[in-house]
C-alpha positions as CSV (number, residue, x, y, z in Angstrom):
1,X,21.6,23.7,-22.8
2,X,23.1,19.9,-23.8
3,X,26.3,19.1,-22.7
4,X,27.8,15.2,-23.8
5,X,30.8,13.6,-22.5
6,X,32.7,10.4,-23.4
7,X,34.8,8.2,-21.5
8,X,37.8,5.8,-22.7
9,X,36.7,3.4,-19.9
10,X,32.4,3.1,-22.0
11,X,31.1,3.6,-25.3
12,X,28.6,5.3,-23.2
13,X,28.0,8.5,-23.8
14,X,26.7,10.9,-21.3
15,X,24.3,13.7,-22.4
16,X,23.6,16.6,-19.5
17,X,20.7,18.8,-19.9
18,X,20.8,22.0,-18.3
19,X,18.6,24.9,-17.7
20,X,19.4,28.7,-17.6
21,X,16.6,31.0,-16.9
22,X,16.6,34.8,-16.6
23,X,14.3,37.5,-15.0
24,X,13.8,40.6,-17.6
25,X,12.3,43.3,-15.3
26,X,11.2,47.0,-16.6
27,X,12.0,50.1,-14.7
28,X,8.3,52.2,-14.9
29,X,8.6,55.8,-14.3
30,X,6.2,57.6,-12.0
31,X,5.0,60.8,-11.5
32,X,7.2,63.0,-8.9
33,X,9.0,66.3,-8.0
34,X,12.0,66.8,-10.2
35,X,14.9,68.4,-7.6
36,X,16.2,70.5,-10.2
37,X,14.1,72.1,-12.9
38,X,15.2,74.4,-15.3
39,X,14.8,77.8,-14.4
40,X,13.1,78.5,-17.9
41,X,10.5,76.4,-16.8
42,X,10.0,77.1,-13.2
43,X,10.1,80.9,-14.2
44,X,7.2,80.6,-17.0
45,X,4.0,82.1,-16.4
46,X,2.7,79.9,-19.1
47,X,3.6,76.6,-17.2
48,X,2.2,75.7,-13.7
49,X,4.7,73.7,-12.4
50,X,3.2,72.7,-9.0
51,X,6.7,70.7,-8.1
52,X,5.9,69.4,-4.5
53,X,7.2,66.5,-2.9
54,X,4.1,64.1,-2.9
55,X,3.6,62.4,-6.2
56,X,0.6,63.9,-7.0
57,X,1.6,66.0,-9.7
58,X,-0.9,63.8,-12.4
59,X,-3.8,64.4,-9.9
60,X,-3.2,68.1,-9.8
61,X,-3.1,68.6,-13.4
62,X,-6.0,66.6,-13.4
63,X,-8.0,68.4,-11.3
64,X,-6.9,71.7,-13.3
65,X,-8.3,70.1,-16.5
66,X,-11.6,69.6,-14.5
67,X,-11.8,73.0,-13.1
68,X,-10.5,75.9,-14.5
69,X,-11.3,78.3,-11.1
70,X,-7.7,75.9,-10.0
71,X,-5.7,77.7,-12.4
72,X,-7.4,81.0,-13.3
73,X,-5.2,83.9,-11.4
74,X,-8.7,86.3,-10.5
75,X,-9.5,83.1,-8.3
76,X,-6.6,83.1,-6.8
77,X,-5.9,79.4,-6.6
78,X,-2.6,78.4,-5.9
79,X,-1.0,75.3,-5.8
80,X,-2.5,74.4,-2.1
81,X,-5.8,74.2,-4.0
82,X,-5.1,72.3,-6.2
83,X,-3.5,70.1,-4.1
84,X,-6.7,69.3,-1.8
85,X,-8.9,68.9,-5.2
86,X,-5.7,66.6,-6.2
87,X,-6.1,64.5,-2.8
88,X,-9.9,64.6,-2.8
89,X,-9.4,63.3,-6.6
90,X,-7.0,60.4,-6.0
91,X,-8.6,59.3,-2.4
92,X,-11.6,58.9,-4.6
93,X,-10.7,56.8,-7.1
94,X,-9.9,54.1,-4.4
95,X,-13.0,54.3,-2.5
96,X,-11.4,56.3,0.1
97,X,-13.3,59.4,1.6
98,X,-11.5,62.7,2.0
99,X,-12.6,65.8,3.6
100,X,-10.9,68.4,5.3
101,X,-10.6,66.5,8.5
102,X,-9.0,63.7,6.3
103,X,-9.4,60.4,8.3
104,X,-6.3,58.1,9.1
105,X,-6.8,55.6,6.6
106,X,-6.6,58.6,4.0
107,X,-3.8,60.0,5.4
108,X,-1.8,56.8,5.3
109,X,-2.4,56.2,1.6
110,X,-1.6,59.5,0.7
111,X,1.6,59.8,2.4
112,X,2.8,56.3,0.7
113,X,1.2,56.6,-2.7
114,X,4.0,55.4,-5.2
115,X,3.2,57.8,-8.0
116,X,1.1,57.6,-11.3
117,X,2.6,55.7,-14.4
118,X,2.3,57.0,-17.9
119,X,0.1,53.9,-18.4
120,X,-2.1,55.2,-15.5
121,X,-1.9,58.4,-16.7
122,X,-3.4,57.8,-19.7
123,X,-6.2,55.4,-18.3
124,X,-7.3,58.6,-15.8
125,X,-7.6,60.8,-18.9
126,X,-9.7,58.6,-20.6
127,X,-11.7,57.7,-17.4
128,X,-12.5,61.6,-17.5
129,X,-12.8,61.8,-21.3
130,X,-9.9,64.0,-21.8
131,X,-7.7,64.9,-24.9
132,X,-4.4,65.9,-23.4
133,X,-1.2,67.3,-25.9
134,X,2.0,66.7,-24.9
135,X,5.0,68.7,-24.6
136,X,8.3,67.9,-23.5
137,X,10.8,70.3,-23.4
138,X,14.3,70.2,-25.3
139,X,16.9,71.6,-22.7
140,X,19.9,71.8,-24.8
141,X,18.1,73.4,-28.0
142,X,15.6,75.7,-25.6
143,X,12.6,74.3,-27.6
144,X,9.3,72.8,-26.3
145,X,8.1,69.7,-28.9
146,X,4.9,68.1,-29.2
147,X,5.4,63.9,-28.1
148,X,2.1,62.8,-28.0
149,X,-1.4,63.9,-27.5
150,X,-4.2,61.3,-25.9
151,X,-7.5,61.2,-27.2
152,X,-10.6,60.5,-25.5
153,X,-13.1,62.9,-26.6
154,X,-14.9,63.8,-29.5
155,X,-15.0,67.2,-29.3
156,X,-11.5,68.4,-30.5
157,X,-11.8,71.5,-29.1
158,X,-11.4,70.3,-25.7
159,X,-8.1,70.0,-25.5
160,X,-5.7,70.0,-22.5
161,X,-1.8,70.5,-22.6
162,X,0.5,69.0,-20.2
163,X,4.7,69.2,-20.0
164,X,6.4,65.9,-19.2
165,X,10.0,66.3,-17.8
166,X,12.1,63.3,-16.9
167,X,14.7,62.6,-14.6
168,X,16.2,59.5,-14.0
169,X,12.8,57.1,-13.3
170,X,10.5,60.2,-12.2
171,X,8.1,62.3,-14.9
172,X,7.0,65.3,-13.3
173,X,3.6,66.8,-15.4
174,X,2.9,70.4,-15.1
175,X,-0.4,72.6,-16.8
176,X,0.1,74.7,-19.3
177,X,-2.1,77.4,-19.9
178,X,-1.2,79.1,-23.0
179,X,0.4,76.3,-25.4
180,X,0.5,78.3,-28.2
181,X,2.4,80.8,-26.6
182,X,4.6,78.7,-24.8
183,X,5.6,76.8,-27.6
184,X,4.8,78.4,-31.0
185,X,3.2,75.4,-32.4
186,X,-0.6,75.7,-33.4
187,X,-2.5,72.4,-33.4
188,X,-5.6,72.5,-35.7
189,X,-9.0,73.2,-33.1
190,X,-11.1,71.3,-36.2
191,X,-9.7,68.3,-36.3
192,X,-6.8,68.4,-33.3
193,X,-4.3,66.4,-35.1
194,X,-2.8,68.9,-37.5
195,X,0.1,70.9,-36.1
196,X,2.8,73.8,-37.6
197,X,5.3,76.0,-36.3
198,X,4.9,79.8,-36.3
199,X,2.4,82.7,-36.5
200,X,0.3,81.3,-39.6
């Protein structure tokens, strides 16, 4: 920034040069419990919402791709399963041992982990070779809509589907077993990209 000034008393003239700097910063959303989900959700037998306080929600989808026993009802898993196979998952991935005497230093980091970022998210699915659709679901029209889908394996028939809702700076993810069902759109199992509304 130049600022000059002149004087009657000097030909002079005085040029200033100033700075002005600023610090752009970018709210990331992490994966958390949402306080208030909509009852259509939480009430779905097609969606496993899983919405406890711990930030974990990402590892316990995760570890419901990775074993279907976690979310198949003759097993009877609940979400307390999938919770330990969410901590063993997470604990893991940094090196840290977890068992079901956890030790201190695994306690600790699970009781202050932050939450996962879309961004890690999608660096965990591709770690485990995972192609993930997902939904998000339109409160006001009662729809579920297809945002995204990740793509890390070849074989299009293994295919996951995950419901994102936001809140504020908190994305809670939640299984869903049926898709189809849930949200009447039918992705193509040959090439996993093509995708229409209704029964044909």
């Amino acid at each position: 920034v130049l600022h000059s000034y002149e004087t009657s008393t000097s030909s002079t003239k005085l040029i200033l040069v100033g700075t002005v700097s600023f610090t752009v910063s970018r709210m990331v959303k992490v994966s958390g419990p949402i306080k208030d989900l909509p009852p259509e959700i939480k009430n779905n037998k097609f969606i496993i919402t899983d919405n406890v306080d711990d930030n974990l929600c990402w590892y316990r989808f995760l570890a419901a791709c990775l074993d279907d026993h976690l979310v198949n009802p003759k097993y009877h898993c609940y979400t307390k399963h999938r919770t330990q196979a969410a901590r063993k998952l997470l604990c893991g991935e940094h090196n840290i041992v977890y068992s079901t005497k956890p030790s201190q230093a695994a306690i600790n980091f699970l009781n202050n982990y932050p939450g996962t970022s879309i961004e890690a998210m999608k660096a965990s699915a591709e770690k485990h070779h995972l192609n993930v659709d997902i939904y998000e679901y339109n409160a006001e029209l009662k729809v579920y809509n297809l945002q995204d889908q990740w793509k890390y394996n070849r074989d299009n028939s293994f295919r996951k589907s995950a419901l994102l809702f936001t809140q504020n700076r908190i994305i809670h993810i939640m299984y869903i077993k049926d898709a189809e069902k849930l949200t009447n759109i039918h992705i193509c199992p040959k090439c996993g990209s093509y995708a229409h509304y209704g029964h044909h």
